[in-house]
Every structure is written in structure tokens, then in C-alpha cells.
PyMOL Python script that loads the backbone (N, CA, C, O; Angstrom):
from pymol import cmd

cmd.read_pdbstr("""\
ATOM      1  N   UNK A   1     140.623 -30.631  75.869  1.00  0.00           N
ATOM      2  CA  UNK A   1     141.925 -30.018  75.687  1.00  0.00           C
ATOM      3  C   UNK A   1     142.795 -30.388  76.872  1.00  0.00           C
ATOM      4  O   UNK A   1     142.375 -30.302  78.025  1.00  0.00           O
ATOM      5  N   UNK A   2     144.342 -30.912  76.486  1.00  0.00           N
ATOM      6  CA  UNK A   2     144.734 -30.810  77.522  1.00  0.00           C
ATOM      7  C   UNK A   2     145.160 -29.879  78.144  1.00  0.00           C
ATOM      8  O   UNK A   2     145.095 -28.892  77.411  1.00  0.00           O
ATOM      9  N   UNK A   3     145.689 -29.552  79.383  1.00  0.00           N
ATOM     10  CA  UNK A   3     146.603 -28.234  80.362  1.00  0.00           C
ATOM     11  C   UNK A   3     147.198 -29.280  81.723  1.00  0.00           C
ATOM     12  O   UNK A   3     146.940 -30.408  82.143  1.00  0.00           O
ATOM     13  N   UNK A   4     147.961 -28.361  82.021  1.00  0.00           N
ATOM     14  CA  UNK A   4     148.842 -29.196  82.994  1.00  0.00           C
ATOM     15  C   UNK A   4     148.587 -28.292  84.422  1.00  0.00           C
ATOM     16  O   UNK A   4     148.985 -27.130  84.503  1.00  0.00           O
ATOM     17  N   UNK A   5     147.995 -28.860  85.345  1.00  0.00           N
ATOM     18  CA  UNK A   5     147.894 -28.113  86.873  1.00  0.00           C
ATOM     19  C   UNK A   5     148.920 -28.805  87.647  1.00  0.00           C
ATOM     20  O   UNK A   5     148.980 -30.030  87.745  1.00  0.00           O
ATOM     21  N   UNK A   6     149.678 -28.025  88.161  1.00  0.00           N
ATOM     22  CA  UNK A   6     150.632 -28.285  89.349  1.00  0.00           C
ATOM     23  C   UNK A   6     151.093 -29.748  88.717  1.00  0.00           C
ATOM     24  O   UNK A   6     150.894 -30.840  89.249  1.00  0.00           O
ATOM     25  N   UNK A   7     151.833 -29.474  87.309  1.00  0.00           N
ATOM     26  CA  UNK A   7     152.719 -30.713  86.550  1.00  0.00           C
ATOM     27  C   UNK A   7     151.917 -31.958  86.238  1.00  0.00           C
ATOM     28  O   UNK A   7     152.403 -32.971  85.735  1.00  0.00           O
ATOM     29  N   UNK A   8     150.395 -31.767  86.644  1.00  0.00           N
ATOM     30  CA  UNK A   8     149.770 -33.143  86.208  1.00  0.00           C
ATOM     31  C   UNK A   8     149.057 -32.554  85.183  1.00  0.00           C
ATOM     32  O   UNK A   8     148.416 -31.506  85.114  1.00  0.00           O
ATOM     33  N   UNK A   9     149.311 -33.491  84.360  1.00  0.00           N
ATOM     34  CA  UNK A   9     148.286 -33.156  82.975  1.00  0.00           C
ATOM     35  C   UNK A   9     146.497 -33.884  82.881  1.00  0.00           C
ATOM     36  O   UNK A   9     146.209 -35.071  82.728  1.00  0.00           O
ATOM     37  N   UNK A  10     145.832 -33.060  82.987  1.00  0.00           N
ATOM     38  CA  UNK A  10     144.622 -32.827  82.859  1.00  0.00           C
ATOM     39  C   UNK A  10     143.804 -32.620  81.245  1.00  0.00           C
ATOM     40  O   UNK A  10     144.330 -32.045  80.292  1.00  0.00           O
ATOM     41  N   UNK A  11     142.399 -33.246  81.239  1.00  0.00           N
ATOM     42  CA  UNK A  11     141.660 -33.120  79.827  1.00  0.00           C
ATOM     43  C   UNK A  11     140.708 -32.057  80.181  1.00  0.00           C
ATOM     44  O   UNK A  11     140.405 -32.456  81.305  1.00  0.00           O
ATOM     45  N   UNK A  12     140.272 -31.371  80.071  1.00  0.00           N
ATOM     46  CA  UNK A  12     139.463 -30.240  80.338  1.00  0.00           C
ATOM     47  C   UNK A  12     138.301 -29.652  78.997  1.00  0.00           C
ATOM     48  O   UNK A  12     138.919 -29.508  77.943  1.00  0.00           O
ATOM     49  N   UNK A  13     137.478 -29.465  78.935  1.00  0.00           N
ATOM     50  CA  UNK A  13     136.488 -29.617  77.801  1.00  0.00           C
ATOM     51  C   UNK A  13     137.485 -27.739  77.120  1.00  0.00           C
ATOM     52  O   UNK A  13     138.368 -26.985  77.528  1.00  0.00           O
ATOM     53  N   UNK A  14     136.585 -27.852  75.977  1.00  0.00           N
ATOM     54  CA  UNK A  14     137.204 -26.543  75.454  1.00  0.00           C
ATOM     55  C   UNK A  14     136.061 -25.428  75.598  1.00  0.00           C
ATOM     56  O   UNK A  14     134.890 -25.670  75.305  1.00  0.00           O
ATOM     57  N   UNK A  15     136.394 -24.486  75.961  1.00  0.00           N
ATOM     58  CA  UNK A  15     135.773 -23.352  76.969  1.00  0.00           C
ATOM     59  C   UNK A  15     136.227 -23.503  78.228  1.00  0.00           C
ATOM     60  O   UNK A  15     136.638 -22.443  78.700  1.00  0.00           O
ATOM     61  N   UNK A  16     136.300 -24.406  78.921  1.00  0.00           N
ATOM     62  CA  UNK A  16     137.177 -24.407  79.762  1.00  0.00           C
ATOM     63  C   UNK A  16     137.802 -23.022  81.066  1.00  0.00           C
ATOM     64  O   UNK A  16     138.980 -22.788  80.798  1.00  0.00           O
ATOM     65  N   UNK A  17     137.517 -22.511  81.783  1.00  0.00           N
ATOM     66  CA  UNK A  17     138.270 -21.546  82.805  1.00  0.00           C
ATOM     67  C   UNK A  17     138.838 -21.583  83.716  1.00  0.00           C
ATOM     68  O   UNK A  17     138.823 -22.742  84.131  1.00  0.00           O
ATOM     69  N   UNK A  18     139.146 -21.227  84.066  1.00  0.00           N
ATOM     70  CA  UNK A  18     140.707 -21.576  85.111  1.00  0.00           C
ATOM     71  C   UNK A  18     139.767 -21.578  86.571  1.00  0.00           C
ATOM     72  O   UNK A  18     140.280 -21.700  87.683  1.00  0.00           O
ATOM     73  N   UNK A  19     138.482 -21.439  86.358  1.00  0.00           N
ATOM     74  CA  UNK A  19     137.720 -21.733  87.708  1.00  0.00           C
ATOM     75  C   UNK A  19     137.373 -23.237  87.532  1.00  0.00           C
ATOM     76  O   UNK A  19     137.262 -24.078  88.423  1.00  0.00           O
ATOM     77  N   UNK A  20     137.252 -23.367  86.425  1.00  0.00           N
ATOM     78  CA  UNK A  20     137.048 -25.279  85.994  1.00  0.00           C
ATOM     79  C   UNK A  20     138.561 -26.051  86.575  1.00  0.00           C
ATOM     80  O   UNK A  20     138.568 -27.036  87.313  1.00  0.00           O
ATOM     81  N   UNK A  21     139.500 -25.518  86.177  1.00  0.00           N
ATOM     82  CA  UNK A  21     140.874 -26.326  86.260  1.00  0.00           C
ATOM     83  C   UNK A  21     140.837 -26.144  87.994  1.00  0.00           C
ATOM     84  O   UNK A  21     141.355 -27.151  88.475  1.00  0.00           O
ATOM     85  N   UNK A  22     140.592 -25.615  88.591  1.00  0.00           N
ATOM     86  CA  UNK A  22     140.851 -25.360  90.319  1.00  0.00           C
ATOM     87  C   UNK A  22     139.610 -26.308  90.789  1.00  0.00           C
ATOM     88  O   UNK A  22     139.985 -27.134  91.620  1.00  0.00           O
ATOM     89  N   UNK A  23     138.609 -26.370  90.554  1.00  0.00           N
ATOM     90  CA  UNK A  23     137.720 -27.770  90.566  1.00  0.00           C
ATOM     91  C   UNK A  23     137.844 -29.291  90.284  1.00  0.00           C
ATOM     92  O   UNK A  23     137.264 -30.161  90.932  1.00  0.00           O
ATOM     93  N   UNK A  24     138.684 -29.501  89.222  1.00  0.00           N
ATOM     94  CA  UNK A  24     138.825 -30.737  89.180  1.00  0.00           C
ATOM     95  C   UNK A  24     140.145 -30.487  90.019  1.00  0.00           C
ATOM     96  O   UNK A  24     140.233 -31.279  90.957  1.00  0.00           O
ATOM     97  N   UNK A  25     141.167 -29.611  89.925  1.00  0.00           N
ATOM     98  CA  UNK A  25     142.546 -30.444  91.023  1.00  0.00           C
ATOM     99  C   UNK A  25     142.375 -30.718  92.738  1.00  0.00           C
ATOM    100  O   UNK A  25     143.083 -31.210  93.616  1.00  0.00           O
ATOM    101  N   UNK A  26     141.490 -30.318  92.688  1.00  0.00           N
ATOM    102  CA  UNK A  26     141.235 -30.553  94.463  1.00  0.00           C
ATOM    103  C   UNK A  26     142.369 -29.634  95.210  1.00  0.00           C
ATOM    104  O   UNK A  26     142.811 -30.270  96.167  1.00  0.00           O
ATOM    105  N   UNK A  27     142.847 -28.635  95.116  1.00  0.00           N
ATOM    106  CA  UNK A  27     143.459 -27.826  95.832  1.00  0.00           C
ATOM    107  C   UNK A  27     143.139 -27.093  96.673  1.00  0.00           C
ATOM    108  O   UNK A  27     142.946 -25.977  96.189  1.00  0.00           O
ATOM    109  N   UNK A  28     142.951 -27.130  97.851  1.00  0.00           N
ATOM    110  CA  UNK A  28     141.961 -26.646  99.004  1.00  0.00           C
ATOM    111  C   UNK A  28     142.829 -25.104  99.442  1.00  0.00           C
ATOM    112  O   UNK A  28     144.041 -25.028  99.643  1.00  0.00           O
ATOM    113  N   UNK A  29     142.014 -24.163  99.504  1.00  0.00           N
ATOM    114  CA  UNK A  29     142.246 -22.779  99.558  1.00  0.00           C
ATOM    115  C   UNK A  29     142.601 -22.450 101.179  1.00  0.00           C
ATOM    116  O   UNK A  29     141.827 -22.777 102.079  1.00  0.00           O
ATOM    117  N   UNK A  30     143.859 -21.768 101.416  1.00  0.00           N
ATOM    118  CA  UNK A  30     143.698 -20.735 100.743  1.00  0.00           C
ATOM    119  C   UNK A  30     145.029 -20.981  99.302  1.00  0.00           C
ATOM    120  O   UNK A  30     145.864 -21.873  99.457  1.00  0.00           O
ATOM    121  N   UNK A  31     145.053 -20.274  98.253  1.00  0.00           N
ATOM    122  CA  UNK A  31     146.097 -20.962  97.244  1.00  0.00           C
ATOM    123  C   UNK A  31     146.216 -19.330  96.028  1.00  0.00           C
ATOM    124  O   UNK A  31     145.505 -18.328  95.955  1.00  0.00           O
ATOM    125  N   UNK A  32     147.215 -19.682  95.411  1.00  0.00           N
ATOM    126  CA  UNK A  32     147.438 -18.536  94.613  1.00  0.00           C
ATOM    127  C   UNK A  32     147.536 -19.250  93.083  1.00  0.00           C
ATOM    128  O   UNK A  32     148.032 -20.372  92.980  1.00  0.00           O
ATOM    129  N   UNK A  33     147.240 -18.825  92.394  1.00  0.00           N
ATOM    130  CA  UNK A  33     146.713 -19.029  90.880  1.00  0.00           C
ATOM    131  C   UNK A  33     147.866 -18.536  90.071  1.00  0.00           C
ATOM    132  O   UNK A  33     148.536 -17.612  90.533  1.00  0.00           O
ATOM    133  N   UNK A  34     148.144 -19.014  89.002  1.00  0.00           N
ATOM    134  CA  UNK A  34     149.214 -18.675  87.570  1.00  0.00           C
ATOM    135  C   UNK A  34     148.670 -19.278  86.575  1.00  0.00           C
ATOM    136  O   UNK A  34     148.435 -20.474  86.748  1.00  0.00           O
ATOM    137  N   UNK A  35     148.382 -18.797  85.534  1.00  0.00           N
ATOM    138  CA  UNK A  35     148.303 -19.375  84.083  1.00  0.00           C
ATOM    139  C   UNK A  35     149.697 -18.888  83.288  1.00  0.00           C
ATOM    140  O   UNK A  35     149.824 -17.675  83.119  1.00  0.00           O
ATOM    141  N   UNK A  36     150.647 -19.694  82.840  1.00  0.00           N
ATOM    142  CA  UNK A  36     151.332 -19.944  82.062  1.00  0.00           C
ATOM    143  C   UNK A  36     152.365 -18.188  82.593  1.00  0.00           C
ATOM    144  O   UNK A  36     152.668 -17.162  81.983  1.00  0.00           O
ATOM    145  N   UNK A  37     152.573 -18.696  83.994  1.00  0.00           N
ATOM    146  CA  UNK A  37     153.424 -17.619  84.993  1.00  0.00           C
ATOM    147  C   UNK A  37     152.826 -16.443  85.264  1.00  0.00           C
ATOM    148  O   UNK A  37     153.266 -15.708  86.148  1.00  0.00           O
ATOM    149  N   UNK A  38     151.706 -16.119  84.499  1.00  0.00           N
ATOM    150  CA  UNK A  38     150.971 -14.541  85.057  1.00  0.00           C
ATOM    151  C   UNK A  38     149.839 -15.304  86.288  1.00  0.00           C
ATOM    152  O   UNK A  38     149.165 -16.321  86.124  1.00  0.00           O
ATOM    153  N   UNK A  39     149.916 -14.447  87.484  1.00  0.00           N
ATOM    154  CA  UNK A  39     148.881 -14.369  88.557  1.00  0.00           C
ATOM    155  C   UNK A  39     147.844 -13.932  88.046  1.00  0.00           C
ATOM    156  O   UNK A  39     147.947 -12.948  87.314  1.00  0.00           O
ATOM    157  N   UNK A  40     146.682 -14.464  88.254  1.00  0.00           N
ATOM    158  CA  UNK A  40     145.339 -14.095  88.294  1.00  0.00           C
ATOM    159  C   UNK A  40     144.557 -14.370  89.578  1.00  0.00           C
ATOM    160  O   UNK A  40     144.373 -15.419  90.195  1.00  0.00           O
ATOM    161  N   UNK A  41     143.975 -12.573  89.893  1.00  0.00           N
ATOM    162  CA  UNK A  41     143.232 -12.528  90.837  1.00  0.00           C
ATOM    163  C   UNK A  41     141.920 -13.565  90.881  1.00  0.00           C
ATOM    164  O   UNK A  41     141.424 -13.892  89.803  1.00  0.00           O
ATOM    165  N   UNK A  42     141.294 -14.140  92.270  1.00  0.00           N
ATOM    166  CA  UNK A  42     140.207 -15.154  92.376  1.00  0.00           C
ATOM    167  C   UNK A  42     139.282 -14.293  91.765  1.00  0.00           C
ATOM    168  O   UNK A  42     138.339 -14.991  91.392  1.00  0.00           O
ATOM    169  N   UNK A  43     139.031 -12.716  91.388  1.00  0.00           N
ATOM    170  CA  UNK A  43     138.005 -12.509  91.044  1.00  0.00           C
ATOM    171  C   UNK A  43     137.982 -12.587  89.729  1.00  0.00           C
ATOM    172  O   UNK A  43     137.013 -12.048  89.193  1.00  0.00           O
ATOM    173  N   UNK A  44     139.038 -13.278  88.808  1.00  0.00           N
ATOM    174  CA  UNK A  44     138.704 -13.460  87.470  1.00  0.00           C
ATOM    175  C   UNK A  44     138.828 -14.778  87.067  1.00  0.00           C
ATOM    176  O   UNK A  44     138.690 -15.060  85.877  1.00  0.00           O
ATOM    177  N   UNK A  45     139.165 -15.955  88.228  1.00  0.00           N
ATOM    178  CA  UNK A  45     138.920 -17.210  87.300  1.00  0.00           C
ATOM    179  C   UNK A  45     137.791 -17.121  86.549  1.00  0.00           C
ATOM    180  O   UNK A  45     137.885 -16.607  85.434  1.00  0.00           O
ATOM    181  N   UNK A  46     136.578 -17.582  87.000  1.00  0.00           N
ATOM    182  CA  UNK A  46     135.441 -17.559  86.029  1.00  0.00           C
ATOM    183  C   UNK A  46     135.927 -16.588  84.690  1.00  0.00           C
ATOM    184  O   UNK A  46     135.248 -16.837  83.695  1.00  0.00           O
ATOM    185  N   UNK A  47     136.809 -15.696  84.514  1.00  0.00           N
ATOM    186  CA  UNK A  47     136.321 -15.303  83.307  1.00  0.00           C
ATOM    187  C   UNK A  47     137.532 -15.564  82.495  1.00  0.00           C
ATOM    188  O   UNK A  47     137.494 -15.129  81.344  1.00  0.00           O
ATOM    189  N   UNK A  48     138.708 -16.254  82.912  1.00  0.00           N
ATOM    190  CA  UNK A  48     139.883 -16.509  82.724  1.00  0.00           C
ATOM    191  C   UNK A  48     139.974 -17.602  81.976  1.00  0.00           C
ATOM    192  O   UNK A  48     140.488 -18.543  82.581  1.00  0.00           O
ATOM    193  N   UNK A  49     139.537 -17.910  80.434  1.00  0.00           N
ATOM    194  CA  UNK A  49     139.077 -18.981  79.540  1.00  0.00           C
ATOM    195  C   UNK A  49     140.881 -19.438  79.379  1.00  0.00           C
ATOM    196  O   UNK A  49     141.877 -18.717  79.426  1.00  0.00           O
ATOM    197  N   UNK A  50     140.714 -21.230  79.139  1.00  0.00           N
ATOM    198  CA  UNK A  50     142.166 -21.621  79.248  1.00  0.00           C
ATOM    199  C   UNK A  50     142.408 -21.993  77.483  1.00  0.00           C
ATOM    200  O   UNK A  50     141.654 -22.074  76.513  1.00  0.00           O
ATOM    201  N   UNK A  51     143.404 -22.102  77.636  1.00  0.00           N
ATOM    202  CA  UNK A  51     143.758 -22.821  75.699  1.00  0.00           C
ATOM    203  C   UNK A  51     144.677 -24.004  76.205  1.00  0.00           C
ATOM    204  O   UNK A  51     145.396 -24.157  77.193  1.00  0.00           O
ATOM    205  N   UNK A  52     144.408 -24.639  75.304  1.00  0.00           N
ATOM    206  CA  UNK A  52     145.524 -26.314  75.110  1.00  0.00           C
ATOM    207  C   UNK A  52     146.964 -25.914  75.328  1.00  0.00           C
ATOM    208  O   UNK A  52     147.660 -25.098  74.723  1.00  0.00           O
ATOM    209  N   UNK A  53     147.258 -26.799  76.476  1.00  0.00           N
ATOM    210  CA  UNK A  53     148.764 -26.764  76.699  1.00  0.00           C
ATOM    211  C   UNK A  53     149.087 -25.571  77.758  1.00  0.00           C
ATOM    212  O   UNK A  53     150.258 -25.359  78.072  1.00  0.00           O
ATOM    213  N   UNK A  54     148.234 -24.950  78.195  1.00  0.00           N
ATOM    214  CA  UNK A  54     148.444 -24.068  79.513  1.00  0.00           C
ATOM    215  C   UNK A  54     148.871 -24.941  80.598  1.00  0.00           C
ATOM    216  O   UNK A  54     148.806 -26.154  80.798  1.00  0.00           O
ATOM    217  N   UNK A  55     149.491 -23.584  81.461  1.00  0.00           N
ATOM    218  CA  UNK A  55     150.363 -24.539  82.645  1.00  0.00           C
ATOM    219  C   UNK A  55     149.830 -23.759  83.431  1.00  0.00           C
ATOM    220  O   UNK A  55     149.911 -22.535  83.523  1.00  0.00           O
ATOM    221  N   UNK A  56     149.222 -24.571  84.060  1.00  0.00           N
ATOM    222  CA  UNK A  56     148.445 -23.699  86.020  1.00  0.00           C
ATOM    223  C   UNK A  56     148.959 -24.647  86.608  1.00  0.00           C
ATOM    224  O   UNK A  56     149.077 -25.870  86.525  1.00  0.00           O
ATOM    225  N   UNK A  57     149.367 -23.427  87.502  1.00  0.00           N
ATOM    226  CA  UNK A  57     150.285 -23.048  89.002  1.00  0.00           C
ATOM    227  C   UNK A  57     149.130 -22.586  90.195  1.00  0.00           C
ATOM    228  O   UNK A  57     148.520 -21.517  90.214  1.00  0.00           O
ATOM    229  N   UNK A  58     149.044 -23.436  90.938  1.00  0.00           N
ATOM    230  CA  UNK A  58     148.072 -23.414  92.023  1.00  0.00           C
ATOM    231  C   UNK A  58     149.000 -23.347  93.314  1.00  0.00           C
ATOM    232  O   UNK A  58     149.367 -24.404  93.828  1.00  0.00           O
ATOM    233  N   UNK A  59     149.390 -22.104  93.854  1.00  0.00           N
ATOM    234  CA  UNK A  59     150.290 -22.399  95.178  1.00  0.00           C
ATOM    235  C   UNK A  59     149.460 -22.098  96.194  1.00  0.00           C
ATOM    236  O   UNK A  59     148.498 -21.350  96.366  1.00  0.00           O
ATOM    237  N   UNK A  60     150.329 -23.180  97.072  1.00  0.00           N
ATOM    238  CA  UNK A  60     149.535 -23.137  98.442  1.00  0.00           C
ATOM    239  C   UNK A  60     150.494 -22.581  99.394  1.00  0.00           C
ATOM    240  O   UNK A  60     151.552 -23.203  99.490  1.00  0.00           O
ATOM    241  N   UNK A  61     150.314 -21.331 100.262  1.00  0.00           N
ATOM    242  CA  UNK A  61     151.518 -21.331 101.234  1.00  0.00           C
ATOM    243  C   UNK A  61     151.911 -21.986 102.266  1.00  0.00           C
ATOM    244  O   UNK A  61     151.207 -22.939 102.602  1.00  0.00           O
ATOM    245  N   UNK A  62     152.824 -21.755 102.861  1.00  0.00           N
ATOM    246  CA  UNK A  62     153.794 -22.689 103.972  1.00  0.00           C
ATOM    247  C   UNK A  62     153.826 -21.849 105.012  1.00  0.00           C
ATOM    248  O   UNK A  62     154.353 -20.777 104.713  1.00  0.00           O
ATOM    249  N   UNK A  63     153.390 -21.945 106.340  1.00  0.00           N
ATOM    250  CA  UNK A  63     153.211 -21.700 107.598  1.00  0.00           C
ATOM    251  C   UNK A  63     154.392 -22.336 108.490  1.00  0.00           C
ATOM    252  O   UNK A  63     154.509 -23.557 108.390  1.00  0.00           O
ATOM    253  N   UNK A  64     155.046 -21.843 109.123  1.00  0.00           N
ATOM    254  CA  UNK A  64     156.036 -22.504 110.011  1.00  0.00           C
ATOM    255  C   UNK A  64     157.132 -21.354 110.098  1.00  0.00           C
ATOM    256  O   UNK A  64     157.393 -20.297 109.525  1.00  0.00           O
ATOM    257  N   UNK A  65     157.655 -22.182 111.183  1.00  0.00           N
ATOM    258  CA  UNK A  65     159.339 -21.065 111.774  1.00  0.00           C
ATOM    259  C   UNK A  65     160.667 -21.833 111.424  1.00  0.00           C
ATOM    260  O   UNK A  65     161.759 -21.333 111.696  1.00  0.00           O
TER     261      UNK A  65
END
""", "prot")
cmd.dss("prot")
cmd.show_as("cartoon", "prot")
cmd.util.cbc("prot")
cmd.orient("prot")
């Protein structure tokens, strides 16, 4: 199935969880999670199953003055 992480589109098997999609993008933590604009806490990727055409939002914050 596809889904799109941080605007790149990705194939992802079907079952699929939004702890799978944060594995293949290589986004190194610490980072904040969205499926299709709702936040999900790290303690529910694993259970956070994705569908075709989802849009994850993986933010990373910005440190500086």
C-alpha cells in the first residue's frame, strides 16, 4: 500500500503500523508523529494500523536562538 511520510511516497505491506512507516523513513528521534493531521502518542505506534494513501508527519524540532 502506498502512504506518504514527510511528502515522500512510500510502499508499505498492508497491515502495516505507523511503527513500520517510522522504520523505513530513517527519522532519528527525538520527533513527533501525525497520521493524516491527528498526533499519536509513541505509545501507540505499534498499534496504530495505516490504510492506503495516509499522510505521516514525522516532526523533528528546531533548537536555536
Amino acid at each position: 500500500m502506498l502512504i506518504l511520510i514527510n511528502q515522500e511516497m512510500h510502499d508499505l505491506p498492508a497491515g502495516a503500523t505507523l511503527q513500520d512507516a517510522v522504520a523505513v523513513s530513517l527519522v532519528v528521534p527525538p520527533f513527533a508523529a501525525s497520521v493524516n493531521a491527528q498526533f499519536v502518542p509513541k505509545s501507540l505506534y505499534a498499534q496504530t494500523i495505516l490504510n492506503e494513501n495516509d499522510q505521516i508527519d514525522l516532526i523533528v524540532p528546531i533548537t536555536g536562538g
